[in-house]
PyMOL commands that place a pseudoatom at each C-alpha (Angstrom):
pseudoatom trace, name=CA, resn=UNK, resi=1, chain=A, elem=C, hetatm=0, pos=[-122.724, 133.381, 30.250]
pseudoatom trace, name=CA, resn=UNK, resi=2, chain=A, elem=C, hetatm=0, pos=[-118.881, 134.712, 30.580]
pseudoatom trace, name=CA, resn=UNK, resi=3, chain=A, elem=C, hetatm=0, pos=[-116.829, 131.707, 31.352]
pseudoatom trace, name=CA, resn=UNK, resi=4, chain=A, elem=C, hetatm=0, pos=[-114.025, 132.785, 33.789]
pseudoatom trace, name=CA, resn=UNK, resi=5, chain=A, elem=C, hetatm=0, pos=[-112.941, 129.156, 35.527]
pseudoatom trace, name=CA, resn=UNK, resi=6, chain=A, elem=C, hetatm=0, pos=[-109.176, 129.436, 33.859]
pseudoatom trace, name=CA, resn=UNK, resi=7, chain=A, elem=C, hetatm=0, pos=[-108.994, 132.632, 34.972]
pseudoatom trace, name=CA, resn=UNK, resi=8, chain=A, elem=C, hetatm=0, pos=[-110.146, 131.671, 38.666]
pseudoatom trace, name=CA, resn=UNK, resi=9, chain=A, elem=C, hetatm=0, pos=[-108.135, 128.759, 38.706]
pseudoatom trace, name=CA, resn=UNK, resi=10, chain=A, elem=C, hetatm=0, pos=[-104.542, 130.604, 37.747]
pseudoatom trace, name=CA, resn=UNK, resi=11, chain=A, elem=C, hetatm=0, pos=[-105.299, 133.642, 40.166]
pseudoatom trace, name=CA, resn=UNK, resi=12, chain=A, elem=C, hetatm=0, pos=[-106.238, 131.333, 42.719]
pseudoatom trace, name=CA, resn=UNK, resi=13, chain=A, elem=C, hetatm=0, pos=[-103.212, 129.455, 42.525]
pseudoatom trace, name=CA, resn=UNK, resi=14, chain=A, elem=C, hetatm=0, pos=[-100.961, 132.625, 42.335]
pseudoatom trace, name=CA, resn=UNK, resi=15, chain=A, elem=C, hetatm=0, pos=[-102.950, 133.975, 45.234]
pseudoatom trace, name=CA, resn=UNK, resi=16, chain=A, elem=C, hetatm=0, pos=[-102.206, 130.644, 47.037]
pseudoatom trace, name=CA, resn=UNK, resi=17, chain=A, elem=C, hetatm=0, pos=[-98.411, 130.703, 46.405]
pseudoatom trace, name=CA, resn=UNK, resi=18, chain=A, elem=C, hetatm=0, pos=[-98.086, 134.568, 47.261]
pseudoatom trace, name=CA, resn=UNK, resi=19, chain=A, elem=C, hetatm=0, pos=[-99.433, 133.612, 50.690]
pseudoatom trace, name=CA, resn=UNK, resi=20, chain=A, elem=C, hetatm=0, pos=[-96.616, 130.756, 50.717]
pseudoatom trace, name=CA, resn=UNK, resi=21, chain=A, elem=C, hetatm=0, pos=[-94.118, 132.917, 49.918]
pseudoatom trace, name=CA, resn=UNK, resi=22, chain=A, elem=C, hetatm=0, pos=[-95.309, 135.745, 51.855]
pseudoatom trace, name=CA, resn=UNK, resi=23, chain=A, elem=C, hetatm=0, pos=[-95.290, 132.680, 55.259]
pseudoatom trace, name=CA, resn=UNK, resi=24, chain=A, elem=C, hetatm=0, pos=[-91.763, 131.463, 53.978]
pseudoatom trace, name=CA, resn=UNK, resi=25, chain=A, elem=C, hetatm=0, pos=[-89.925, 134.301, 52.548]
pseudoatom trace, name=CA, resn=UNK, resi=26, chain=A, elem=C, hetatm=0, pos=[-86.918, 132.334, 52.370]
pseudoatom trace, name=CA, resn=UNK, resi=27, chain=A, elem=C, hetatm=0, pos=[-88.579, 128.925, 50.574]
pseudoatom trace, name=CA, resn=UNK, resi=28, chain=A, elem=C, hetatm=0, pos=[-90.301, 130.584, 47.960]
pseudoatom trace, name=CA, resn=UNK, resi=29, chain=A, elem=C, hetatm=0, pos=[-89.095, 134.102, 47.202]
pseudoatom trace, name=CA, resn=UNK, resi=30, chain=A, elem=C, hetatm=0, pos=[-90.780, 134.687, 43.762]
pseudoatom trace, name=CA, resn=UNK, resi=31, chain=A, elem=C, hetatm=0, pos=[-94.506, 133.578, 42.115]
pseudoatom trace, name=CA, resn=UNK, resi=32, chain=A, elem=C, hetatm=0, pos=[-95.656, 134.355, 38.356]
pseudoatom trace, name=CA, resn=UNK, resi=33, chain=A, elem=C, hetatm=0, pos=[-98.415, 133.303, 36.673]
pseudoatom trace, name=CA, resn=UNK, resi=34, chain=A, elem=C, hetatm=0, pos=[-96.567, 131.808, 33.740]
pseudoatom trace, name=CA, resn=UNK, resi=35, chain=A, elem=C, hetatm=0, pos=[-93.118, 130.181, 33.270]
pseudoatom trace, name=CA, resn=UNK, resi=36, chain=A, elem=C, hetatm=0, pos=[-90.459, 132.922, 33.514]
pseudoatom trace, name=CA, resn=UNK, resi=37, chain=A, elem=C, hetatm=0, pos=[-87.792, 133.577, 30.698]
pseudoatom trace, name=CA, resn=UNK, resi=38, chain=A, elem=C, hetatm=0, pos=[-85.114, 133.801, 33.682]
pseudoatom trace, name=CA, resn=UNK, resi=39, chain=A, elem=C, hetatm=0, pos=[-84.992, 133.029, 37.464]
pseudoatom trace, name=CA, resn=UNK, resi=40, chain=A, elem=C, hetatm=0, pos=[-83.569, 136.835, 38.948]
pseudoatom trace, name=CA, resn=UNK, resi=41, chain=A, elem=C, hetatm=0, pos=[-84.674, 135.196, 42.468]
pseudoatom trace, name=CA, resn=UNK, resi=42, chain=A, elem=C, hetatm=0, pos=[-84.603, 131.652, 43.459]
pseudoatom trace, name=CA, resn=UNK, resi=43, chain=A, elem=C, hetatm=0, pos=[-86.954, 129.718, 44.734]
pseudoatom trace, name=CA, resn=UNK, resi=44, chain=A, elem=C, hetatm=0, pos=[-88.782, 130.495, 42.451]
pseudoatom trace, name=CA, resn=UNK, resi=45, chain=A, elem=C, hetatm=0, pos=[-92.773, 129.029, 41.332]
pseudoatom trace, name=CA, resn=UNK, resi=46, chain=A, elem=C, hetatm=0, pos=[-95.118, 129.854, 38.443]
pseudoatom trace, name=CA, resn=UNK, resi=47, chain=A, elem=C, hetatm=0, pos=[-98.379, 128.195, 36.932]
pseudoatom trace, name=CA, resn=UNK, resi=48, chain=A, elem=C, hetatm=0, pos=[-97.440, 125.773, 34.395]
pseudoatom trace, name=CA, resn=UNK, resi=49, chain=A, elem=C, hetatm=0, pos=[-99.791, 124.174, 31.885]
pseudoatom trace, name=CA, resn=UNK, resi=50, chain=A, elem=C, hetatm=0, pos=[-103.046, 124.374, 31.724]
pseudoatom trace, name=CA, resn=UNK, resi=51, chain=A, elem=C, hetatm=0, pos=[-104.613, 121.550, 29.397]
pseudoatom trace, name=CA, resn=UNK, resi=52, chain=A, elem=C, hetatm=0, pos=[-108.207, 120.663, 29.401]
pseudoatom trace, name=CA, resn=UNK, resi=53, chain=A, elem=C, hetatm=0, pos=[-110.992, 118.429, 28.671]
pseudoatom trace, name=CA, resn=UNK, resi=54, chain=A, elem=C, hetatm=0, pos=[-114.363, 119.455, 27.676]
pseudoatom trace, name=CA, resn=UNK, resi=55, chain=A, elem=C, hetatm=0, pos=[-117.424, 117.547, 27.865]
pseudoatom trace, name=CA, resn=UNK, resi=56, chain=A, elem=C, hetatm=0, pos=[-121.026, 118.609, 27.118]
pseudoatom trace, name=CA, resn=UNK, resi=57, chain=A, elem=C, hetatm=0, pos=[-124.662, 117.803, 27.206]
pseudoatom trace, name=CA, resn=UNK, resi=58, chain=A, elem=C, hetatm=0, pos=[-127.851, 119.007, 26.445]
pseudoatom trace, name=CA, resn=UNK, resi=59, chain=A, elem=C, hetatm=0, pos=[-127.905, 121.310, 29.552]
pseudoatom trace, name=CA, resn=UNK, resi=60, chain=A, elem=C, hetatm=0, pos=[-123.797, 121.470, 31.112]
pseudoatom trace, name=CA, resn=UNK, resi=61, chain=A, elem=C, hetatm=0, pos=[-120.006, 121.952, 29.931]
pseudoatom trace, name=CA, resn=UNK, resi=62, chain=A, elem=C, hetatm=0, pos=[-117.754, 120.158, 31.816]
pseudoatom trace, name=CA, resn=UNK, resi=63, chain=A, elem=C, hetatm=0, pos=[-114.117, 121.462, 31.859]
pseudoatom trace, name=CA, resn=UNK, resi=64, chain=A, elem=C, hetatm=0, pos=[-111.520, 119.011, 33.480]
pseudoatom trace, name=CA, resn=UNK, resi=65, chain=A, elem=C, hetatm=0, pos=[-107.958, 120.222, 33.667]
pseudoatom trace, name=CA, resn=UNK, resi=66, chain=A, elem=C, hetatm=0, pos=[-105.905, 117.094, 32.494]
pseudoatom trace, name=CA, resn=UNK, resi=67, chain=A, elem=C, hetatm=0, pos=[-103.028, 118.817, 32.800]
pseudoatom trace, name=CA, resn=UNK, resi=68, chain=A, elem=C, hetatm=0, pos=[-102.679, 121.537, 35.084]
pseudoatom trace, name=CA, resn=UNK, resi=69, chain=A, elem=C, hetatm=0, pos=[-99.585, 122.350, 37.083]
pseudoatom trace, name=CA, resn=UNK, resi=70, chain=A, elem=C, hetatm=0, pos=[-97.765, 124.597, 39.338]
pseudoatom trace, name=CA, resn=UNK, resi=71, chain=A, elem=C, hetatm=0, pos=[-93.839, 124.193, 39.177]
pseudoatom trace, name=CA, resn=UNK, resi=72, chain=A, elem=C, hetatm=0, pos=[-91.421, 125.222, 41.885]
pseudoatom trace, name=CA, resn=UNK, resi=73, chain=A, elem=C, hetatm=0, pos=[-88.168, 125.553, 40.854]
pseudoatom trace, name=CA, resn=UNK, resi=74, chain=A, elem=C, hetatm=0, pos=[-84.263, 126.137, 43.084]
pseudoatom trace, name=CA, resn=UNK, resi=75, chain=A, elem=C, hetatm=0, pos=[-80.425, 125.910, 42.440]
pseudoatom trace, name=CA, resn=UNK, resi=76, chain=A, elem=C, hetatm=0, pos=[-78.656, 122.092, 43.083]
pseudoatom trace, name=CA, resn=UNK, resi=77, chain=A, elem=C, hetatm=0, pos=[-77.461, 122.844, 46.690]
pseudoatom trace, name=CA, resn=UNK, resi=78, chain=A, elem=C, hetatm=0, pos=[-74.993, 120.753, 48.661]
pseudoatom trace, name=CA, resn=UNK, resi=79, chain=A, elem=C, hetatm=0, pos=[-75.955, 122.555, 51.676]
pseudoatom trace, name=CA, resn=UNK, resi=80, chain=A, elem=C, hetatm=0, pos=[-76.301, 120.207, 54.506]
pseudoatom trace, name=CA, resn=UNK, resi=81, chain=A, elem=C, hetatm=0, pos=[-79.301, 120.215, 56.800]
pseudoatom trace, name=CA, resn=UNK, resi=82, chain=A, elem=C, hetatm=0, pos=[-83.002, 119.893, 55.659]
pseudoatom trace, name=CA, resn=UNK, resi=83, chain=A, elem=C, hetatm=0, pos=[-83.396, 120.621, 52.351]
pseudoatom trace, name=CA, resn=UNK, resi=84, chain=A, elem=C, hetatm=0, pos=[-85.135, 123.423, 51.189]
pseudoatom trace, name=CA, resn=UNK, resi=85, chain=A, elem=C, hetatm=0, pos=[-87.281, 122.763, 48.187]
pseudoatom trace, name=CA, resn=UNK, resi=86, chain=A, elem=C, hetatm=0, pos=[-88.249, 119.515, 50.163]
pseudoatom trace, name=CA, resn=UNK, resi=87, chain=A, elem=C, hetatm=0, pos=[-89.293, 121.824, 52.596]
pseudoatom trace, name=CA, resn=UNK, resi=88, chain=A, elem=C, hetatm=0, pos=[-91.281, 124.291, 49.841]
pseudoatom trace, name=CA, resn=UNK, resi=89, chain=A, elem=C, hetatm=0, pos=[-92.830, 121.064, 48.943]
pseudoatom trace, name=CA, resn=UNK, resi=90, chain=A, elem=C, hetatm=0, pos=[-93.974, 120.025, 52.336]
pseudoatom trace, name=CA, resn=UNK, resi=91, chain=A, elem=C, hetatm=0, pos=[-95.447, 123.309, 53.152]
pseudoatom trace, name=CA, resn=UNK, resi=92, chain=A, elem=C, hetatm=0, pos=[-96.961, 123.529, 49.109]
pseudoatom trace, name=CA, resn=UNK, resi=93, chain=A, elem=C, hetatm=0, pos=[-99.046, 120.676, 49.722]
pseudoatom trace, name=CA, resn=UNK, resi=94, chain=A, elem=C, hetatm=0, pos=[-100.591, 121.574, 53.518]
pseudoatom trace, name=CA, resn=UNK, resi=95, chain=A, elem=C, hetatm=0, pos=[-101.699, 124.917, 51.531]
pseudoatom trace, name=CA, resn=UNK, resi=96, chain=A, elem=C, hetatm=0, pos=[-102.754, 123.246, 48.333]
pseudoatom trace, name=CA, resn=UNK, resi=97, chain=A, elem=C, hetatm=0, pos=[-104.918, 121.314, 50.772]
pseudoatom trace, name=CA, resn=UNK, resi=98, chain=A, elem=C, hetatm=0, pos=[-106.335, 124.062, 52.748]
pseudoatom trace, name=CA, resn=UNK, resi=99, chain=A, elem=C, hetatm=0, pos=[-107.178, 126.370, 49.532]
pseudoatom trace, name=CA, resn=UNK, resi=100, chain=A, elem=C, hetatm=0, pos=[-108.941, 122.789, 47.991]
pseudoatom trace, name=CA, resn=UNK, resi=101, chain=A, elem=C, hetatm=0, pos=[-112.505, 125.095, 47.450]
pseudoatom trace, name=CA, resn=UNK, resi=102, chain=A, elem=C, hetatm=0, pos=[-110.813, 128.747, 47.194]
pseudoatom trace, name=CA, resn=UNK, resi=103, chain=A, elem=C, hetatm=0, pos=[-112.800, 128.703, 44.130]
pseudoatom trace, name=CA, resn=UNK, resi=104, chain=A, elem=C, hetatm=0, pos=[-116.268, 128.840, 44.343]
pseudoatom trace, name=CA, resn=UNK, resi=105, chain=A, elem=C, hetatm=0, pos=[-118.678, 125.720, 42.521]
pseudoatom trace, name=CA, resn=UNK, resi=106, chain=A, elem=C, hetatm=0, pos=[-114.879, 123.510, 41.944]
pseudoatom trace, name=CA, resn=UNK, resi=107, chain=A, elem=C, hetatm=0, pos=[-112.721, 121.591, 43.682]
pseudoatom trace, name=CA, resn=UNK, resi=108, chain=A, elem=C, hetatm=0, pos=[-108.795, 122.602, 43.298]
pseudoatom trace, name=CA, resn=UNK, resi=109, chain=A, elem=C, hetatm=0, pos=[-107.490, 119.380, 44.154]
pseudoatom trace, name=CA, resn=UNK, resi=110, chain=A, elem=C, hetatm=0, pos=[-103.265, 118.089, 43.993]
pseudoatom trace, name=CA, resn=UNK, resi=111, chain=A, elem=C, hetatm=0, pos=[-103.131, 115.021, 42.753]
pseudoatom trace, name=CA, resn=UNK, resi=112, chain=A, elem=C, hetatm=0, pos=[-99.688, 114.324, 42.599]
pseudoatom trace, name=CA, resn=UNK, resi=113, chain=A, elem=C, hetatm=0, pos=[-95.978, 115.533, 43.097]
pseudoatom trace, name=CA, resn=UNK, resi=114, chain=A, elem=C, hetatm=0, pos=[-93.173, 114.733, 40.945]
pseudoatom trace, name=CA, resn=UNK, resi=115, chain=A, elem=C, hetatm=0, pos=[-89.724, 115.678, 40.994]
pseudoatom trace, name=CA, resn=UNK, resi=116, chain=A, elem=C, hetatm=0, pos=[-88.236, 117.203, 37.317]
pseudoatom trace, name=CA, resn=UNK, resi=117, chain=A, elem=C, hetatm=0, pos=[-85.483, 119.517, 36.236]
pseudoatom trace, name=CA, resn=UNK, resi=118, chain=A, elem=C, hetatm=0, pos=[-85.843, 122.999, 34.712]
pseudoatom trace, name=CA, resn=UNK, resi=119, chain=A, elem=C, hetatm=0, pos=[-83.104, 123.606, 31.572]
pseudoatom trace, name=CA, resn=UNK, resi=120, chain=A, elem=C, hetatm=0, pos=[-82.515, 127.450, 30.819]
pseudoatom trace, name=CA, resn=UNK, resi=121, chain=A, elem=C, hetatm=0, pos=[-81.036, 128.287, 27.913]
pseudoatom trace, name=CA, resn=UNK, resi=122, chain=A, elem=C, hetatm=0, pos=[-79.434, 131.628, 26.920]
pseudoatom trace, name=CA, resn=UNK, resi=123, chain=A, elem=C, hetatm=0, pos=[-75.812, 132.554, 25.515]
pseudoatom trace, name=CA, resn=UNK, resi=124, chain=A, elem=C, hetatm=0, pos=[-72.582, 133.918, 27.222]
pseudoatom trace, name=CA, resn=UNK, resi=125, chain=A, elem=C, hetatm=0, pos=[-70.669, 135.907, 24.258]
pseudoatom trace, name=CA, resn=UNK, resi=126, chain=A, elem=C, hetatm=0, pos=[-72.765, 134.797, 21.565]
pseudoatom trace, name=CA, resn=UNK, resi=127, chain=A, elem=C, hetatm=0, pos=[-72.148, 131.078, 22.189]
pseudoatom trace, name=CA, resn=UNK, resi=128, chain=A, elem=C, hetatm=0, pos=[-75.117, 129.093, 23.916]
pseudoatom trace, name=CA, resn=UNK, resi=129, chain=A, elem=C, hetatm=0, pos=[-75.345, 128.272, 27.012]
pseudoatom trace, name=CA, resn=UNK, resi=130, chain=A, elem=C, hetatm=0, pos=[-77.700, 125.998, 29.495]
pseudoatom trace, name=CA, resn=UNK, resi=131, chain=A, elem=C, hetatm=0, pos=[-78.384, 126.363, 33.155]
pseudoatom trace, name=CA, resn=UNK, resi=132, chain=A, elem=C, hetatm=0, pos=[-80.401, 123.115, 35.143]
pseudoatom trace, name=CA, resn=UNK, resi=133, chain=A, elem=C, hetatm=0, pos=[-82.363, 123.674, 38.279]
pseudoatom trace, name=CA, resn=UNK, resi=134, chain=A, elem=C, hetatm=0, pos=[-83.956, 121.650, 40.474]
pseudoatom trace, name=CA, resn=UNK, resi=135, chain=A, elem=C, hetatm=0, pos=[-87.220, 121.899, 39.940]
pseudoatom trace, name=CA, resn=UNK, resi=136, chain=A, elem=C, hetatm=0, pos=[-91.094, 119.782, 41.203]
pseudoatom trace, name=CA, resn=UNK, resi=137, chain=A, elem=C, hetatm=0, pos=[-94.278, 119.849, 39.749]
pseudoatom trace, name=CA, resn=UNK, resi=138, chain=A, elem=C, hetatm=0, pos=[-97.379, 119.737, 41.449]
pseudoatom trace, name=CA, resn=UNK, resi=139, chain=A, elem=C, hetatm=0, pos=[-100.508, 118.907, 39.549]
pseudoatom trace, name=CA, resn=UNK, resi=140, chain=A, elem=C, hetatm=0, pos=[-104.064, 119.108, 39.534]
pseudoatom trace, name=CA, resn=UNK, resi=141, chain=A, elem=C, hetatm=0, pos=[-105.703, 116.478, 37.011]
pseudoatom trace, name=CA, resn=UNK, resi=142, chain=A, elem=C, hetatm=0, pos=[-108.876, 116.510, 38.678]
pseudoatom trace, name=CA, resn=UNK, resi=143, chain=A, elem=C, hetatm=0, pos=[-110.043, 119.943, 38.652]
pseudoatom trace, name=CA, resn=UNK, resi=144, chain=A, elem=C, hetatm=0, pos=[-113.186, 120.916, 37.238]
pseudoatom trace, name=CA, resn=UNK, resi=145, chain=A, elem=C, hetatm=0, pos=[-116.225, 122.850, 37.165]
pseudoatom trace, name=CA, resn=UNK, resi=146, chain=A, elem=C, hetatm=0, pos=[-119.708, 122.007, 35.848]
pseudoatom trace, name=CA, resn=UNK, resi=147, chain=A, elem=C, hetatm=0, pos=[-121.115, 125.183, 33.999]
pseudoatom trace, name=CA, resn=UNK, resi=148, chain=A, elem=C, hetatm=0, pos=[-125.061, 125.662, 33.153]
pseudoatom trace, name=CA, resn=UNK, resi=149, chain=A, elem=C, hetatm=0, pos=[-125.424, 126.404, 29.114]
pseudoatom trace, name=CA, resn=UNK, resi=150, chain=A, elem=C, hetatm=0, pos=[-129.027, 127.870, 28.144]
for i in range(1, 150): cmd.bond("trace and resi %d" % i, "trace and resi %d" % (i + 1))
show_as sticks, trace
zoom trace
């Protein structure tokens, strides 16, 4: 048997934030499936870490992601009127709920939202330079998937 849940779980939540940004072009204008070396489009989201737990018997595995997240990331804005990412973040978890058995035998469940901040660094003429962004994480400690073993 050809385990595939990471696999499942990542293009589900891709799939899930295409459709997001596909719905709100202008809240989420870029996905990727891993953190990207540079931002070319903000906002921007990607699948962050992917940590498990593993747990077996005499006849199942048990893989728990402890530690899987999705991150949205956009510029500090001073812009006045409702905020955007707060808005990305609104509309993130309404989807996240909807797409909570996209994958088939496992529950894709947020658990939690927490604001962070993204640091970028790169150089400008040789000498090194950091950009910040704005950035929240969404994560999904209690997804799992109980797999038969023969």
């Amino acid at each position: 048997m050809t385990a595939t849940f990471r696999v499942d779980i990542v293009a589900a939540l891709v799939t899930t934030l295409e459709a997001q940004a596909s719905a709100t072009p202008t809240l989420l204008r870029k996905v990727y499936p891993s953190r990207p070396g540079s931002f070319a489009e903000l906002p921007v989201a990607w699948v962050g870490s992917r940590s498990e737990d593993i747990t077996q018997d005499s006849g199942t595995r048990t893989r728990t992601f402890s530690g899987l997240t999705v991150t949205v990331a956009d510029n500090y804005t001073t812009e006045s009127g409702p905020d955007r990412l707060d808005q990305l973040v609104d509309a993130l978890v309404d989807r996240f709920t909807a797409a909570v058995s996209v994958v088939p035998g496992t529950i894709l469940e947020c658990t939690s939202v927490a604001d962070t901040e993204i640091e970028l660094v790169g150089s400008v003429d040789g000498a090194p330079r950091s950009s910040y962004y704005r950035a929240v994480e969404f994560r999904f400690a209690r997804t799992f998937v109980k797999e038969g073993r023969t």
